[in-house]
MITI-855006 format. One record per residue (C-alpha): x, y, z; residue number from 1; chain. Coordinates in steps of 0.02 Angstrom, whole numbers. Layout:
N
      c1      c2      c3    k  c
       X       Y       Z  NUM  A
...
END
This chain:
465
      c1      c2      c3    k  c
     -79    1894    -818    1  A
    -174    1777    -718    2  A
    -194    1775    -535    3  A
     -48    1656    -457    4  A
    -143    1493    -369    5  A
    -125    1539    -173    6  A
     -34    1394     -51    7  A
     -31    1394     107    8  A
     105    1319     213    9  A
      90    1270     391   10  A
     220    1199     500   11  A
     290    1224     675   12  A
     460    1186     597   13  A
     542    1379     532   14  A
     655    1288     412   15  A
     560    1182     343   16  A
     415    1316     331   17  A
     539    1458     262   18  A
     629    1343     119   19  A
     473    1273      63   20  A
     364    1427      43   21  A
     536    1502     -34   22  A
     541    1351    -154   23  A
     362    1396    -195   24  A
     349    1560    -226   25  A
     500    1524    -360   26  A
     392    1412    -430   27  A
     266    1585    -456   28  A
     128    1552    -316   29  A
      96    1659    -198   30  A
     110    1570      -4   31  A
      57    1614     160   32  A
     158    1523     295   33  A
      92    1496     471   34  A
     176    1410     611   35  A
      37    1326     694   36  A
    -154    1262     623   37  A
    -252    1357     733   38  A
    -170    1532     678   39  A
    -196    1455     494   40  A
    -399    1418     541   41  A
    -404    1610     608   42  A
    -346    1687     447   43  A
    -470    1572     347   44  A
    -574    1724     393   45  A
    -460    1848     354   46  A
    -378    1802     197   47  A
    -412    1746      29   48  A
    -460    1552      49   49  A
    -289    1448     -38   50  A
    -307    1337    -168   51  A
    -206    1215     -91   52  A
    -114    1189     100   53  A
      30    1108     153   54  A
      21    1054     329   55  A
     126     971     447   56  A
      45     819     560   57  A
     149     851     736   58  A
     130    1017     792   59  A
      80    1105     950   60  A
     -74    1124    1022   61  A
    -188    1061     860   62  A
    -102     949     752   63  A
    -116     913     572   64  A
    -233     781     582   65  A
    -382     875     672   66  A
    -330    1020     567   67  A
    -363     928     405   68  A
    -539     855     486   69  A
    -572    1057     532   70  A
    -497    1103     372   71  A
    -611     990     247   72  A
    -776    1035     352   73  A
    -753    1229     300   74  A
    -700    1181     107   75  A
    -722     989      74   76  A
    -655    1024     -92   77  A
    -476    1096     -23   78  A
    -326     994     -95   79  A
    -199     948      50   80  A
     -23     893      49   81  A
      14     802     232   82  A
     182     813     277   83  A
     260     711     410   84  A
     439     642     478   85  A
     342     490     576   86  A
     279     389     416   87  A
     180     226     449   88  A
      16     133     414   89  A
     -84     228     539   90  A
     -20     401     475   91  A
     -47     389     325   92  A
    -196     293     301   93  A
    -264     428     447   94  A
    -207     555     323   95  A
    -310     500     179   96  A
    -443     446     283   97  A
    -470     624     328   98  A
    -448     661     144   99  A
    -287     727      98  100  A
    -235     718     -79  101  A
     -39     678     -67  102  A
      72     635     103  103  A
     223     685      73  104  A
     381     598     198  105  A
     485     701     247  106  A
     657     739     219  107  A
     595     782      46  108  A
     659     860    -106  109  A
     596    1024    -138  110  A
     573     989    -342  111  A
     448     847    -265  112  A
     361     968    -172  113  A
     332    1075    -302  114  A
     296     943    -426  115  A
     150     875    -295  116  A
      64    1053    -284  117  A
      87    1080    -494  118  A
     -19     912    -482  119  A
    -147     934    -340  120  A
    -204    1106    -412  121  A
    -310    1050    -537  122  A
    -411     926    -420  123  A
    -527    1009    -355  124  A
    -638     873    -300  125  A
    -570     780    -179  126  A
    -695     723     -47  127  A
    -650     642     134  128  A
    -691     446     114  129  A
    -792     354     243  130  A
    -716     344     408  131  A
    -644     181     454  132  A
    -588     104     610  133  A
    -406     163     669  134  A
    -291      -3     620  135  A
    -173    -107     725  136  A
     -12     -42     685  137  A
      57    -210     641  138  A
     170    -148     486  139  A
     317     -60     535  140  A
     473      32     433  141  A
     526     200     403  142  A
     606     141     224  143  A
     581     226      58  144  A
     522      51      20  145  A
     386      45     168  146  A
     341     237     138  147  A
     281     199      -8  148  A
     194      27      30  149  A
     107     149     163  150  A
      51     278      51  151  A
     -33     141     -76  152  A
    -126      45      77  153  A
    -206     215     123  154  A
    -277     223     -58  155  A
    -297      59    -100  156  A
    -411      16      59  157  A
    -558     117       7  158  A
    -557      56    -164  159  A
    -657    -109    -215  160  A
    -507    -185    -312  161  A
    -423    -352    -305  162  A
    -257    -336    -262  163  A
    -117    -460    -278  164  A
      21    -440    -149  165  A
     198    -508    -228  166  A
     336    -535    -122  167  A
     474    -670     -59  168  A
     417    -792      90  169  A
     415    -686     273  170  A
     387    -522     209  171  A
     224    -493     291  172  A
     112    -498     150  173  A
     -35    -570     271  174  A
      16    -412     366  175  A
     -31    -301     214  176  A
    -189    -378     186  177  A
    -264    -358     365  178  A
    -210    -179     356  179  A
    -309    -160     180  180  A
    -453    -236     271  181  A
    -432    -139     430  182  A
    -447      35     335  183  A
    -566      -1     214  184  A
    -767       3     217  185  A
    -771    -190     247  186  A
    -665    -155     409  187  A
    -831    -198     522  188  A
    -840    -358     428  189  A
    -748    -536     438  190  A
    -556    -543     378  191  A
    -544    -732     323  192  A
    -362    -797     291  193  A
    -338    -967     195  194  A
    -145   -1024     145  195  A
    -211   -1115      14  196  A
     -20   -1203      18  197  A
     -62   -1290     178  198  A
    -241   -1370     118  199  A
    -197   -1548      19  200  A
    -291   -1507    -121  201  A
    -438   -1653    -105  202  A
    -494   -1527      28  203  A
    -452   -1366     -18  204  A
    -626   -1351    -141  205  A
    -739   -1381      26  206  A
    -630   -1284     116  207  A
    -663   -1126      -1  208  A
    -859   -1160     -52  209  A
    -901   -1276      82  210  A
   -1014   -1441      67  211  A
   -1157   -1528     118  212  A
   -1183   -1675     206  213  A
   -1151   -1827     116  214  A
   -1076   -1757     -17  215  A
    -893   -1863       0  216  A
    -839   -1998     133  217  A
    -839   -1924     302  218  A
    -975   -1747     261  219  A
   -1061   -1795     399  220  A
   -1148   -1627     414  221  A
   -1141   -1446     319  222  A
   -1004   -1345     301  223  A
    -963   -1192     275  224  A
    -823   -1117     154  225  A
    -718    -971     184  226  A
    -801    -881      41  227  A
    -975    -862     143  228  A
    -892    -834     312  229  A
    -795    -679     230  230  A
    -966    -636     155  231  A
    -952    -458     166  232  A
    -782    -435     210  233  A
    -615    -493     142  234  A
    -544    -642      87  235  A
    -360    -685      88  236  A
    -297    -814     -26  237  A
    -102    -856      20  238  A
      -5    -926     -88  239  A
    -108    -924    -228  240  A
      13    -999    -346  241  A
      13   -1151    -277  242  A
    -201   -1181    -317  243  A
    -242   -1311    -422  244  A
    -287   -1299    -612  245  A
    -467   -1359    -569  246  A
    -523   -1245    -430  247  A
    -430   -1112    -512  248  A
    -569   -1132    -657  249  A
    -698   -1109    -512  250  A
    -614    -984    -425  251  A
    -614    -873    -587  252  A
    -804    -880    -592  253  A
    -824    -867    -435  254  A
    -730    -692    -468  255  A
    -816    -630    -600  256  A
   -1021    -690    -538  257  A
   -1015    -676    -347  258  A
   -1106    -838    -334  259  A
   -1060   -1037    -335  260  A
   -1128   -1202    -284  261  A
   -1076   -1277     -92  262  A
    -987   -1446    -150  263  A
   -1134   -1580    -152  264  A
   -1266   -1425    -147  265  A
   -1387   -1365    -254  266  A
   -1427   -1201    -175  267  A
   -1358   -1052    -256  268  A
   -1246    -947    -138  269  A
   -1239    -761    -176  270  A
   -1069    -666     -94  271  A
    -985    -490     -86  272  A
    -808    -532     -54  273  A
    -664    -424     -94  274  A
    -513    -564    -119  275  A
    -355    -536     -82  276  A
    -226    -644    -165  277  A
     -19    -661    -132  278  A
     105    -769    -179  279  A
     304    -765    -181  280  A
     317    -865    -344  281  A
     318    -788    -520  282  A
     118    -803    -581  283  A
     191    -739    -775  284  A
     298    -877    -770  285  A
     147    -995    -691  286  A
      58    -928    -852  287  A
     199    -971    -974  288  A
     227   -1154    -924  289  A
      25   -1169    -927  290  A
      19   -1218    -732  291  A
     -74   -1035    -710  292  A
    -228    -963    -784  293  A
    -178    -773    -873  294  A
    -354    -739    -862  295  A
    -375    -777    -658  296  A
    -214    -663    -645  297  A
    -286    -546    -738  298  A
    -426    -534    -625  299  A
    -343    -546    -456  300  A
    -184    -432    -522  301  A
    -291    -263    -538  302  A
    -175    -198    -411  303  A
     -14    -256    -369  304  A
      98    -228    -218  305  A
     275    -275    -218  306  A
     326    -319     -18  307  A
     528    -272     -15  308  A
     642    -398      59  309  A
     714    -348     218  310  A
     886    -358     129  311  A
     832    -203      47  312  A
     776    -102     220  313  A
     899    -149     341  314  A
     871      38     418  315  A
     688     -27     480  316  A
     777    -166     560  317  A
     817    -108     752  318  A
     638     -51     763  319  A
     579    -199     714  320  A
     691    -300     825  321  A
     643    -200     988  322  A
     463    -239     950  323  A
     480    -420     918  324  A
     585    -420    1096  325  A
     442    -334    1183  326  A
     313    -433    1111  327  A
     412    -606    1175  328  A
     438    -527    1329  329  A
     245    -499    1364  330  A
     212    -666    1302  331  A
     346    -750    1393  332  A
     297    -658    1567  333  A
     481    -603    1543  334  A
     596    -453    1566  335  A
     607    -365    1405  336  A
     776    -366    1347  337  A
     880    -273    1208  338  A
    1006    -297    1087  339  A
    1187    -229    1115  340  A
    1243    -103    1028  341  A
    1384    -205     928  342  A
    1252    -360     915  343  A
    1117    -227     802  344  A
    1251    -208     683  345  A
    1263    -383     662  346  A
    1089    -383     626  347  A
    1082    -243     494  348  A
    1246    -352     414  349  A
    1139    -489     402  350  A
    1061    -529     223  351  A
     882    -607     305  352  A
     848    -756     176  353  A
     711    -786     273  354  A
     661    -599     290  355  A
     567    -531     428  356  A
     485    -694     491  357  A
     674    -744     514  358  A
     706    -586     631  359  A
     561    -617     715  360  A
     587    -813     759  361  A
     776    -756     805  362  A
     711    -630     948  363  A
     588    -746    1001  364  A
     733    -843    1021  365  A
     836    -742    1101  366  A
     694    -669    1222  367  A
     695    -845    1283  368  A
     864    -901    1300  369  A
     982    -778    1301  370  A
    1043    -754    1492  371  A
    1077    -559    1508  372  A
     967    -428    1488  373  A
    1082    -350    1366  374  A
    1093    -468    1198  375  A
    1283    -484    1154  376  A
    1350    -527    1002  377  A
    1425    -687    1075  378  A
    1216    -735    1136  379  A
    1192    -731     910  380  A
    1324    -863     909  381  A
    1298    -927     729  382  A
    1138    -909     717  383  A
    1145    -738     567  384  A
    1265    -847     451  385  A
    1137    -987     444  386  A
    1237   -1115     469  387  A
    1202   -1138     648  388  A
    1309   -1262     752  389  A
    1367   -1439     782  390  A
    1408   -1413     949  391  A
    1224   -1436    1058  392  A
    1308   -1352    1205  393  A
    1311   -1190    1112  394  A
    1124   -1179    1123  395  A
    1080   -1288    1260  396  A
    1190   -1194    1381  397  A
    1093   -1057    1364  398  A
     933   -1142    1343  399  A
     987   -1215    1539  400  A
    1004   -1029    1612  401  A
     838    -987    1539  402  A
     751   -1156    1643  403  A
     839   -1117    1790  404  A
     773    -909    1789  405  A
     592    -966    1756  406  A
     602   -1099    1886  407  A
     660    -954    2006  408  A
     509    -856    1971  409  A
     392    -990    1994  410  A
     350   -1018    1824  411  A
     220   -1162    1802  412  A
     206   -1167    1602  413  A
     369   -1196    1543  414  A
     371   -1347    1475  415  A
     220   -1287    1357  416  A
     292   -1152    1323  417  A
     473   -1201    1280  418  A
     397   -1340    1175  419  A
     264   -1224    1068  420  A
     441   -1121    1023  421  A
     543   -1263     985  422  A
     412   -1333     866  423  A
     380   -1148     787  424  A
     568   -1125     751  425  A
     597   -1280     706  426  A
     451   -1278     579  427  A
     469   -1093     530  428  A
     648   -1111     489  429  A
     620   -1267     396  430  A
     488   -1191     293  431  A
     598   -1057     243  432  A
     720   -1167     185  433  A
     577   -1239      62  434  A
     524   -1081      26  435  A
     355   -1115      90  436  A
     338   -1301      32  437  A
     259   -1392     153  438  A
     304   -1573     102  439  A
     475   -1570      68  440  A
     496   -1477     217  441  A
     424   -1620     306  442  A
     542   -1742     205  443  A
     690   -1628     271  444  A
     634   -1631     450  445  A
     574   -1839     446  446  A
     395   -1794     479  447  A
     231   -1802     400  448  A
     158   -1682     293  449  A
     -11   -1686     384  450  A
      71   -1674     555  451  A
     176   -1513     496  452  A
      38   -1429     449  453  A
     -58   -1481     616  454  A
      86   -1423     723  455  A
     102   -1261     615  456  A
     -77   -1215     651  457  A
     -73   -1246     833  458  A
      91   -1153     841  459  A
      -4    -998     736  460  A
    -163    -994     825  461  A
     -52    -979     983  462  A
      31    -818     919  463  A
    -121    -726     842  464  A
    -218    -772    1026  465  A
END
């Protein structure tokens, strides 16, 4: 008979240690359990080297991380299943980083388990990948949904693919694409961002390849696209769907050569950009109705990611509430406050049309104008069945108590500051309601399509400062 494969299983956890290396050796390996990394390191002296590990990440006194690094120094070509409870970007992208082969989120079903080691034992030659700057942990969930997201950034961002990022309008697909950036080799390099929605399309050629001077009515000097400021780095295409037919043609070759003409120029420019392309609309259906290239999807769909709807994670919602409350507290120069109890399950009721840019804008709302420190279910008013109210008094009451607190404290911005919300809920909101289309949100609100998108950017730039 031949010798059973040897797994090792390390966690600080004895249940989760004893049912696992149970569930293995039924499975016909043989397993050494440890309860800590650096009694698992000692007997890499000891005993016969495994042929694959299971570690946990949080443990005592070395955790799984630094045992991985340790780990891969002595055998590089180890296979290692990372197990955690505490699943976001930064784990698991650290995780990969340090080159495990699966993460595995736990609770988890033991058939998985088993299913991941029957998999990872024939890869032997797994090798750590570059290291790359620890990322802001902007992405946040603890969903099925976002586990997974998670575990496909931490692969995805060392690979040289295009990816195209899919998902309905405030879902945080810009959010995805700094974290590919972020982990991946380019990480040390620009991040350029370009809603390609929000350029009227006269402009949106120079905008991407730049011009020279004189080359249309009012190039009075050179100018440089986004394509050679991301030079090297990444560039983010938003709402890609929305590009027209003609510099879709130049996009595409753009693509496929790495080079293109600056509008007006002559001068060959030479680029290594890795694009990154979303939209919330249906591209196949773009492609049907002839309004889409297939063979620019084709090339910017290599990889696709599918951003849930925050209908479909309502768990991740407190967490995400709390942070958007501290982070309009800090810019406010307010006290941090915090939903009640009854008023967070009126969140996790709500459906989120307008998906976590909505619960964001609401608790930047709130931070500002609700009077307590505690956020009652009577300070949401109407504001989760999207209907709002007729009455002003129901906001402007509130909006008073707010004025007269920062006035107490001496508060000498705001006017500004008030304003810059107003206009970003006002425009945010709308914009939902279009589903991301600037001009007839601008109908619907009585303003000008060119002075929407000039208050959106100000608004924006103000946020990301």
């Amino acid at each position: 008979m031949p010798t059973p494969s040897r797994l090792w299983v390390i966690d600080d956890d004895r249940a989760v240690r004893f049912v696992l290396a149970e569930a293995l050796r039924d499975a016909g390996y043989a397993v050494s359990a440890f309860e800590g990394a650096k009694q698992a390191l000692a007997a890499l002296a000891d005993e016969p080297a495994p042929d694959l590990v299971f570690t946990d990440v949080r443990m005592p006194e070395m955790d799984g991380l630094a045992f991985l690094d340790a780990l891969k120094a002595k055998r590089p070509d180890l296979p290692v299943i990372v197990m955690s409870a505490y699943t976001d970007v930064a784990s698991t992208a650290g995780a990969f980083r340090g080159g495990a082969h699966e993460f595995l989120s736990k609770p988890f079903d033991l058939d998985e388990a088993v299913a991941l080691a029957e998999r990872a034992l024939p890869q032997r030659d797994v090798t750590p990948p570059a290291t790359a700057p620890e990322i802001s942990n902007e992405l946040l969930g603890d969903s099925p949904a976002m586990r997974e997201l998670f575990r496909a950034i931490g692969r995805l961002a060392q690979a040289p693919l295009g990816v195209l990022i899919t998902g309905e309008t405030g879902t945080g697909k810009e959010l995805v694409a700094r974290a590919l950036h972020r982990e991946s080799p380019r990480a040390r390099k620009p991040f350029v961002a370009l809603n390609t929605a929000a350029i009227p399309a006269e402009l949106l050629e120079s905008e991407l390849f730049g011009h020279e001077a004189g080359a249309f009515t009012g190039a009075n000097k050179r100018h440089v696209g986004r394509f050679e400021q991301a030079d090297g780095g990444t560039l983010f295409l938003d709402e890609i769907g929305d590009m027209p037919a003609a510099l879709q043609t130049r996009l595409l070759r753009v693509l496929a050569e790495g080079e293109f003409f600056r509008v007006g120029g002559r001068e060959l420019i030479k680029v290594d950009v890795r694009v990154i392309a979303a939209t919330h609309q249906d591209l196949e259906a773009r492609v049907r109705d002839g309004s889409f290239r297939a063979d620019l999807l084709h090339r910017l769909d290599v990889v696709r990611l599918q951003l849930p709807p925050l209908r479909d994670r309502k768990g991740d919602v407190p967490a995400l509430a709390a942070r958007f409350l501290a982070q309009a507290a800090k810019k406010l120069g307010a006290t941090a406050k915090r939903f009640h109890p009854e008023s967070l399950k009126r969140l996790q009721q709500h459906d989120w049309p307008g998906n976590v840019r909505e619960l964001e804008n609401l608790c930047w709302r709130l931070a500002a104008l609700a009077p307590g420190e505690a956020i009652t279910p009577r300070d949401l008013g109407n504001a989760l069945r999207g209907g709002g109210t007729n009455d002003p008094g129901d906001w402007t009451r509130p909006l008073a108590q707010a004025v007269r607190e920062a006035l107490a404290r001496g508060d000498t911005t705001l006017h500004a500051t008030l304003r810059e919300k107003f206009d970003q809920v006002l425009l945010e909101t709308a914009l939902d309601h279009t589903e991301g289309h600037r001009q007839l949100a601008a109908e619907k609100l009585g303003l000008g399509r060119n002075t929407v998108t000039r208050k959106l950017g100000t608004v924006r730039g103000r946020n990301k400062s």
